[in-house]
GUMI-814876 format. One line per 2 residues: their letters; for each residue x, y, z of C-alpha. Coordinates in Angstrom, 3 decimals, padded with zeros to 6 digits. Layout:
// GUMI-814876
a> X,Y,Z | ... .
This chain:
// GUMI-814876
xx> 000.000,000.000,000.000 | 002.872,002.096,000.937 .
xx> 004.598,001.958,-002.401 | 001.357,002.513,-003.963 .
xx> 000.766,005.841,-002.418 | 004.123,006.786,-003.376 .
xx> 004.254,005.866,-006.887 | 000.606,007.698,-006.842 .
xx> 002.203,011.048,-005.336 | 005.131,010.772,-008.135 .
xx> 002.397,010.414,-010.867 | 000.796,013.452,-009.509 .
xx> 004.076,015.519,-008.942 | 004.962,014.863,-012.423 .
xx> 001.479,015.626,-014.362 | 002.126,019.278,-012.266 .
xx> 005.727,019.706,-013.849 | 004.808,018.464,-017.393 .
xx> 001.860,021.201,-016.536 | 001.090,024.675,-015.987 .
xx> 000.590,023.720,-012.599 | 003.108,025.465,-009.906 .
xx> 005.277,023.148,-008.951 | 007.119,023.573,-005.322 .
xx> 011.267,023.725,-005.722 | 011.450,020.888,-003.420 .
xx> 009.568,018.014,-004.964 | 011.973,018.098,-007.726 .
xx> 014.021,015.671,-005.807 | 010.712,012.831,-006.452 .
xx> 011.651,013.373,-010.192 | 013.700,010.500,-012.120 .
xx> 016.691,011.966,-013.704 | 015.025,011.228,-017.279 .
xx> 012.555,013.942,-016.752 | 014.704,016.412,-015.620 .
xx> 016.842,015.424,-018.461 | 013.866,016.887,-020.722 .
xx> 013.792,020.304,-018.718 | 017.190,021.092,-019.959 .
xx> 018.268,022.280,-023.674 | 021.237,023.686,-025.126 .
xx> 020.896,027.222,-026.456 | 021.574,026.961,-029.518 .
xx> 020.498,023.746,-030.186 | 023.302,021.320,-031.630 .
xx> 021.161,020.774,-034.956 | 021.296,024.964,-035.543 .
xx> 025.201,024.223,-034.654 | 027.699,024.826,-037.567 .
xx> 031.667,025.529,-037.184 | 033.791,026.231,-039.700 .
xx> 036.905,024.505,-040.483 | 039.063,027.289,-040.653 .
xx> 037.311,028.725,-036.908 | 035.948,032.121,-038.227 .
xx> 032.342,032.176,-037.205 | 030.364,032.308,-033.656 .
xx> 030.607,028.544,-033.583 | 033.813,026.786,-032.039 .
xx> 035.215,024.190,-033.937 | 035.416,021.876,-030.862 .
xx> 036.860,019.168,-033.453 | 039.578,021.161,-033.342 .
xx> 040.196,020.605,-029.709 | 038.483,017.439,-028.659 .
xx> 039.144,017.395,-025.148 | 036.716,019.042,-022.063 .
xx> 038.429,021.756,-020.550 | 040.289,020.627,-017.626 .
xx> 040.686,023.675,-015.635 | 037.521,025.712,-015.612 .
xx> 037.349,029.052,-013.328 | 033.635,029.991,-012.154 .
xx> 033.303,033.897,-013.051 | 030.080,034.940,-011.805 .
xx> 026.697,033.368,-009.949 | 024.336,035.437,-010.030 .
xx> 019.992,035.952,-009.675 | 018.211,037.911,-012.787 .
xx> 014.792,039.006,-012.829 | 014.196,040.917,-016.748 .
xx> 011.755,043.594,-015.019 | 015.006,045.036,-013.686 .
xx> 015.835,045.828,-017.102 | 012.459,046.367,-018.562 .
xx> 011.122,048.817,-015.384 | 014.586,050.355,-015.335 .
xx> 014.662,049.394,-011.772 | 017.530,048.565,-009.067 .
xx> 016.931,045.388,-007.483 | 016.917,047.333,-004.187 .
xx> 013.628,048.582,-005.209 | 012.444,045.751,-007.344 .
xx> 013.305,043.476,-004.435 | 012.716,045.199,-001.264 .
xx> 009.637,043.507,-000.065 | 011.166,040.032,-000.548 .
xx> 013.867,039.733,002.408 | 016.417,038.522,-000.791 .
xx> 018.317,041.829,000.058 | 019.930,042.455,003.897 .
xx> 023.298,044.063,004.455 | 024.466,045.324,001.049 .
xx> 024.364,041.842,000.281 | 021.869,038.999,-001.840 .
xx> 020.702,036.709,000.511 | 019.029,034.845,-002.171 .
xx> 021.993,034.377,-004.425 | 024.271,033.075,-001.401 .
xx> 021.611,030.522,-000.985 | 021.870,028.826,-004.052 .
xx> 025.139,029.512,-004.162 | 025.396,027.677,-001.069 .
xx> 023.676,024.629,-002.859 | 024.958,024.919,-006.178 .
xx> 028.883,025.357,-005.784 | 029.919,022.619,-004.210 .
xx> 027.730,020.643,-006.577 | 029.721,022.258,-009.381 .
xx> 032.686,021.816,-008.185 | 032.575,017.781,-007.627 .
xx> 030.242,017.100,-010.600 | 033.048,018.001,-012.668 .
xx> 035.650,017.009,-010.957 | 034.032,013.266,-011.392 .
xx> 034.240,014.312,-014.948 | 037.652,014.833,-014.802 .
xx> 038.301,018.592,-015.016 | 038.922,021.679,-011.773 .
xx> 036.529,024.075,-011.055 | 038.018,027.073,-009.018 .
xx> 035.829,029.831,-007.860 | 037.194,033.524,-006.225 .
xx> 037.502,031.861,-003.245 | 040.462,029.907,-004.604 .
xx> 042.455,032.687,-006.577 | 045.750,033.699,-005.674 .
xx> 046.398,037.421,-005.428 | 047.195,037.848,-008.924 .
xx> 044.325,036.211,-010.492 | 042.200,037.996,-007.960 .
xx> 044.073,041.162,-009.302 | 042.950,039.676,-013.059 .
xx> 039.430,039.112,-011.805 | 038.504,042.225,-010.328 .
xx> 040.389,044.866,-012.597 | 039.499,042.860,-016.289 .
xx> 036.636,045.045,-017.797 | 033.858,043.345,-019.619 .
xx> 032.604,045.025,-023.394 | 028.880,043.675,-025.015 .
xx> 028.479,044.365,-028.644 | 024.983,045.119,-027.839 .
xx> 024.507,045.943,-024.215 | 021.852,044.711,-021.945 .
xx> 020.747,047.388,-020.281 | 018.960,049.415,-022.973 .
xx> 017.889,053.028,-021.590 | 018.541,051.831,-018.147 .
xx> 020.982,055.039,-016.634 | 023.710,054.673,-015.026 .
xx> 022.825,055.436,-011.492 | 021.343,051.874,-011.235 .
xx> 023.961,049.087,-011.044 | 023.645,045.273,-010.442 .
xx> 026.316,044.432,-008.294 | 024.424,042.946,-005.645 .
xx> 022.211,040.554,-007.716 | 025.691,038.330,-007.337 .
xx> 026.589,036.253,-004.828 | 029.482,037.119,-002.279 .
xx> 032.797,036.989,-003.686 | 031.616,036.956,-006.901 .
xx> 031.457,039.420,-009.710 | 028.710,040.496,-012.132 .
xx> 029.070,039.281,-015.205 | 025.933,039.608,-017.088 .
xx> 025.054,036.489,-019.600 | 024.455,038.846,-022.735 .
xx> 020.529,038.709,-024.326 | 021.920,037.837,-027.338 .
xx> 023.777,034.535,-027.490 | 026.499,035.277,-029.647 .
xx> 027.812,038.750,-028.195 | 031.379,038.387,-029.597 .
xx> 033.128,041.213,-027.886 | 031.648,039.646,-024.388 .
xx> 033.366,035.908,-025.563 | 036.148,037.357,-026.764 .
xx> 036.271,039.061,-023.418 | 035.543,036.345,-021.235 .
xx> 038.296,033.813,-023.605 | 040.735,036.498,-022.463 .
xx> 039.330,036.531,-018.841 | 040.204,032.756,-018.510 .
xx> 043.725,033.601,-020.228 | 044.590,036.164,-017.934 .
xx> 043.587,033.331,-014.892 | 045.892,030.877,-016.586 .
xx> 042.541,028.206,-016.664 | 041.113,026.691,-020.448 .
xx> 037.529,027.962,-019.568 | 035.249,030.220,-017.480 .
xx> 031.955,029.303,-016.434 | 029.000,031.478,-016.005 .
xx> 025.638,030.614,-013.903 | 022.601,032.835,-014.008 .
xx> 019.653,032.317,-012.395 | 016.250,033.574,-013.342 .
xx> 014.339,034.582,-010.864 | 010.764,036.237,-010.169 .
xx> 008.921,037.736,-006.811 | 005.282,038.777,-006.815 .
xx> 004.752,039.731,-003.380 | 003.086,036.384,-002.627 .
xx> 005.792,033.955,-003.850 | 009.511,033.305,-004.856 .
xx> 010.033,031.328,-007.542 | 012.815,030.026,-010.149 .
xx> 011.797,030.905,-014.056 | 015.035,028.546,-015.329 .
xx> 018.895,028.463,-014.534 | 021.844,028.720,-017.081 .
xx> 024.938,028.050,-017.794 | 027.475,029.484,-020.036 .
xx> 030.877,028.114,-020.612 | 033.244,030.517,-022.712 .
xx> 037.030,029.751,-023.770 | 039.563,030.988,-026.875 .
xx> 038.644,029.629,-030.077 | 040.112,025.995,-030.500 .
xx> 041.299,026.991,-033.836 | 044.697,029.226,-034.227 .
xx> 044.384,032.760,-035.690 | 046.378,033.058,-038.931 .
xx> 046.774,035.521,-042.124 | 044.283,033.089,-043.328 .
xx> 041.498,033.747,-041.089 | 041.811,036.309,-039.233 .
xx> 040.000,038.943,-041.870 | 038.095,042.257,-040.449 .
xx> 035.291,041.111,-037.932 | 031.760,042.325,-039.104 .
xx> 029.002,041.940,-036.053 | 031.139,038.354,-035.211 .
xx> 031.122,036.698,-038.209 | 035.089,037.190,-038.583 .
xx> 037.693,034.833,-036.059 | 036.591,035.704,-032.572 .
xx> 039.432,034.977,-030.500 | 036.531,033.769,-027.571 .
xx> 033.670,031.656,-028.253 | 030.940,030.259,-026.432 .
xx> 031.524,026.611,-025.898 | 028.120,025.316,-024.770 .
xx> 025.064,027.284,-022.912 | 022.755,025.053,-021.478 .
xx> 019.290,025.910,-020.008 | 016.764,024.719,-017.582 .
xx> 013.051,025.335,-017.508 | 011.896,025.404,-013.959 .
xx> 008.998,027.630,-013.164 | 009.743,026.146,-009.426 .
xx> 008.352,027.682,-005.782 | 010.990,028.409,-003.368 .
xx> 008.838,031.122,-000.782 | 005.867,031.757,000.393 .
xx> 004.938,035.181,002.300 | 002.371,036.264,004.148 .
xx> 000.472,039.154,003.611 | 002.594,041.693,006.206 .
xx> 005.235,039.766,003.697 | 007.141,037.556,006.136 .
xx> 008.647,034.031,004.674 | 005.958,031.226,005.513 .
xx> 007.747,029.076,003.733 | 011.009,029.135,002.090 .
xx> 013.345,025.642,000.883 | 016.246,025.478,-001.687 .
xx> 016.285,021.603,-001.836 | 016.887,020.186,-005.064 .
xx> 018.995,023.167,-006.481 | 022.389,020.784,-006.154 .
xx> 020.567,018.103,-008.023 | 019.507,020.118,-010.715 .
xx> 023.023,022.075,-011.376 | 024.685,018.657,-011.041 .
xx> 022.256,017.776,-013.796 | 022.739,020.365,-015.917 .
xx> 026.649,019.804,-014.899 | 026.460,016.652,-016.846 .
xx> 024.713,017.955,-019.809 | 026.907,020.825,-020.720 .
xx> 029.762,018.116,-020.996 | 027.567,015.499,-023.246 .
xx> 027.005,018.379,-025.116 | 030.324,019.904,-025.379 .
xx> 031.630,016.310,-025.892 | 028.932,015.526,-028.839 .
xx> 030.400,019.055,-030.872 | 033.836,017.716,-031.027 .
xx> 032.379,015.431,-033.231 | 030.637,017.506,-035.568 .
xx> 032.449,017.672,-039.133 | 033.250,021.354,-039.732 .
xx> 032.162,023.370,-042.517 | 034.519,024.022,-045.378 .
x> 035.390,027.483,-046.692 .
């Protein structure tokens, strides 16, 4: 009877995911890995995927390199909400009802920073490869880290002025480093390629999280993750022609980005708005899910045949 009920509560759980149905953050964990597996996607998608042999292009020629990076540094974790940009609000003001902000810091991004980190960090070292965050830098890469200014071909903010700033949607320790809202922004790759240069690591990681409060709830839109590195393909006479919008040899090139649909409940306030209910269980899962995906994917592009000229 037991395992009844319980296979019963899973079928229910998983009719609200597949849903429109909220779903609560926590009762993730009663999902098999195979539907989680179907939450996550690749941005672009490896059929829109096409190198070129000679590595001019926004695609990498991973073919080219083959192996997973094995030193990867962790640039920036980080909680998003769009309105910020399209209210042309600070998160101080966009957030202020929600308890996420206390101190000059973002509660809410050490939280699943606290869950998703270490998760990181031994997912892929089980694949093989380092994962160093700011914690770990010596006083020279933290020199690298801090000073290294970050350029967008087309910039994310729009008409938002300059008196509002983002610096606290990141976690402690961590910078932020904006995922760009277009996928192929090659001054930000080539920036971020030179980022992990300067750190003396093959590849920097990005994770954003997408966020949303509406006074009543918290809840998790989707997470991402961005991996950047230099283009696995030498620059030469040969391909290194003028650079029109990225379509030229970038020197830095998005590697993978992979994305997971979530539209998960974390809170619950009241309505004075105090937390009735708040639980981040299940964010290590998923990021150690999503861990294992970017490097399938990353893996299955090294064996794509690039295009010819």
């Amino acid at each position: 009877m037991k395992t009844f009920v319980k296979y019963f509560q899973l079928a229910i759980v998983l009719i609200t995911f597949s849903g429109s149905a909220q779903v609560f953050l926590e009762d993730i964990n009663l999902y098999p890995d195979q539907v989680l597996y179907k939450k996550a996607h690749d941005l672009p998608s490896i059929n829109e995927y096409y190198p070129f042999i000679d590595g001019h292009g926004n695609y990498p020629n991973l073919s080219a390199q083959k192996a997973f990076p094995k030193k990867i540094a962790l640039v920036s974790f980080y909680v998003w909400d769009n309105s910020l940009i399209e209210d042309a609000v600070s998160p101080q003001t966009l957030w202020h009802e929600s308890s996420w902000i206390a101190d000059h810091e973002n509660r809410l991004a050490n939280e699943l920073a606290k869950y998703s980190v270490n998760a990181i960090e031994h997912r892929f070292d089980s694949l093989g490869s380092e994962v160093i965050s700011p914690k770990d830098f010596t006083v020279a890469q933290k020199k690298v880290y801090d000073s290294l200014k970050i350029h967008y071909a087309s910039s994310y903010r729009k008409r938002v002025p300059d008196s509002i700033q983002y610096d606290i949607c990141a976690a402690n320790q961590y910078r932020f480093i904006k995922i760009p809202s277009k996928p192929f922004d090659y001054e930000f790759s080539n920036d971020m390629a030179l980022m992990a240069k300067l750190l003396g690591v093959d590849a920097v990681l990005v994770v954003e999280n997408q966020v949303r409060y509406n006074g009543k709830t918290g809840i998790i839109q989707e997470m991402v993750m961005n991996l950047y590195g230099s283009n696995p393909v030498k620059r030469s006479s040969a391909n290194s022609g003028k650079i029109s919008n990225g379509n030229g040899y970038n020197d830095g090139l998005l590697y993978v980005s992979m994305v997971m649909d979530l539209e998960a409940l974390f809170a619950q306030y009241d309505d004075t708005k105090l937390v009735t209910y708040e639980n981040f269980l299940g964010v290590d899962r998923l990021i150690m899910l999503m861990s294992d995906q970017l490097y399938i994917n990353y893996m299955e592009r090294t064996k794509i045949e690039p295009k010819k000229l």
